[in-house]
N, C-alpha and C positions, 0 to 999 in steps of 0.2 A: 352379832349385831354390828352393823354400821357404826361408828360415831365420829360424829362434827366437833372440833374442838378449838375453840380460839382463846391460846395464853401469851399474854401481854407481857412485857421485859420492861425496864426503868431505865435499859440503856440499848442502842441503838446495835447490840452485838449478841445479845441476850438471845433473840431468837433462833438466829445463826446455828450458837454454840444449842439450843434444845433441838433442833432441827438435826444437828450430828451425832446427838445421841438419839433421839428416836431411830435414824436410820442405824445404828449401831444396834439397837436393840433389834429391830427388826432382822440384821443380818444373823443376830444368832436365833430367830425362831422365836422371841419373847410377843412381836407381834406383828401383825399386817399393816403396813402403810397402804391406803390406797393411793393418795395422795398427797400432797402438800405444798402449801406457798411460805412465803417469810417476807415479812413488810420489815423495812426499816428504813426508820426518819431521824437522820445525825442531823444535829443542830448545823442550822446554817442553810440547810435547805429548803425549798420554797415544797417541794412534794416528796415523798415517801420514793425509796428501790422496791421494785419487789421480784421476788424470785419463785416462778415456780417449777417444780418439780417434776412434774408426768414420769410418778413412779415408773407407771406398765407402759408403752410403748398403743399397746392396744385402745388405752383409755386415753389416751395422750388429746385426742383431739376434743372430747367431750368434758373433761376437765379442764382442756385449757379455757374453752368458751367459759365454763364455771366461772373459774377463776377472775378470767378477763370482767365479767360482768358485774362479779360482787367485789373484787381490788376496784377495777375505774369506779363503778359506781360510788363507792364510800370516800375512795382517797382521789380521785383526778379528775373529777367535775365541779367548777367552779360554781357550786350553789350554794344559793344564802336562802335564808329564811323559808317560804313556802315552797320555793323549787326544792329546796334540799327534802323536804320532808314530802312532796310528792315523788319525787325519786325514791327515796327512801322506801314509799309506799309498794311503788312499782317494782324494785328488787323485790322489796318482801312478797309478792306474788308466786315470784322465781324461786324464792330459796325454802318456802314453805312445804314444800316435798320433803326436805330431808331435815326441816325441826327447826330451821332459825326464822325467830319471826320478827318482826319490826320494831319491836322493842330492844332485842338482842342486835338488831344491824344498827339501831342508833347510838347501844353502848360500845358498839366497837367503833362508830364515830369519831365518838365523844373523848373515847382513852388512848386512843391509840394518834398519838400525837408527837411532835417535834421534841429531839431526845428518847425516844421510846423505840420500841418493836414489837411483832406478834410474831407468831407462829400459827399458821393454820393447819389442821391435821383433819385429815378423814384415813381413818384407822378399823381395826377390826380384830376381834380375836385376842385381844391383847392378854399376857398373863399382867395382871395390873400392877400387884405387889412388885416382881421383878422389873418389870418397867419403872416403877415408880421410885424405886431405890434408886435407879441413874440418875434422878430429877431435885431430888433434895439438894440444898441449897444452891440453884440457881435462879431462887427467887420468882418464879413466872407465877402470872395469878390469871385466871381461870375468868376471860367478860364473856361467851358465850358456847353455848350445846346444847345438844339435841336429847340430851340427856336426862330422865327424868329426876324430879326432886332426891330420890332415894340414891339413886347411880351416881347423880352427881357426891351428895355430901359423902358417900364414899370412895370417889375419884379425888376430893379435894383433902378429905384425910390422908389416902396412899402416898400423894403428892407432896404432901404437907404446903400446901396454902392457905 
């Protein structure tokens, strides 16, 4: 199974450092990255970095479009009030294929802010427990997935969030 994962950091380096252990884990076989971005917004700055990834080389161009669409959209269009949440609407069109829906794209909005970072993963396969052992104490906490009620609260046990 596919899974979309967005875990927010308290500091602007947090993502980074969960982002080199996913891919660590994945080099030993623990599990699939398909992809991945990492926003971070150090104090002082007016907009977020973000970085992404294009694991496979093959998928490289239809994840970057991903990516480009749901990063600008949330973090680098200057909307306020009803444009934000018409946009908002209109990603949510886009991303409802793979399980994030407009409630979920306004809590990544909303947290992922000035002094912070996220991680976004879309993953597969993963053995969870072993993955999840590398994750303990660096704090990330879990604002969006495609993940159901039940998969979730046991992603965010493994994790310890």
């Amino acid at each position: 199974m596919t899974t979309f994962t967005v875990w927010k950091f308290d500091d602007p380096e947090g993502a980074q450092a969960a982002a080199t252990n996913l891919k660590q884990a994945a080099s030993e076989g623990l599990i699939t990255v398909v992809d991945h971005a990492v926003v971070s917004w150090p104090v002082g700055q007016a907009t977020p970095t973000t970085k992404q990834a294009h694991e496979g080389e093959w998928r490289g161009t239809g994840w970057g479009a991903f990516w480009g669409l749901l990063l600008g959209t949330l973090f680098f269009m200057p909307l306020i009030g009803a444009a934000a949440g018409a946009a908002i609407g209109a990603l949510a069109k886009h991303t409802e294929a793979v399980g994030i829906d407009r409630t979920q794209l306004e809590t990544i909005r909303e947290q992922v802010t000035v002094g912070t970072s996220a991680l976004f993963a879309v993953t597969q396969d993963g053995d969870i427990d072993r993955v999840g052992e590398r994750f303990h104490g660096m704090r990330g906490k879990l604002i969006a997935t495609n993940l159901t009620d039940a998969e979730r609260s046991t992603l965010l046990e493994t994790f310890g969030s």
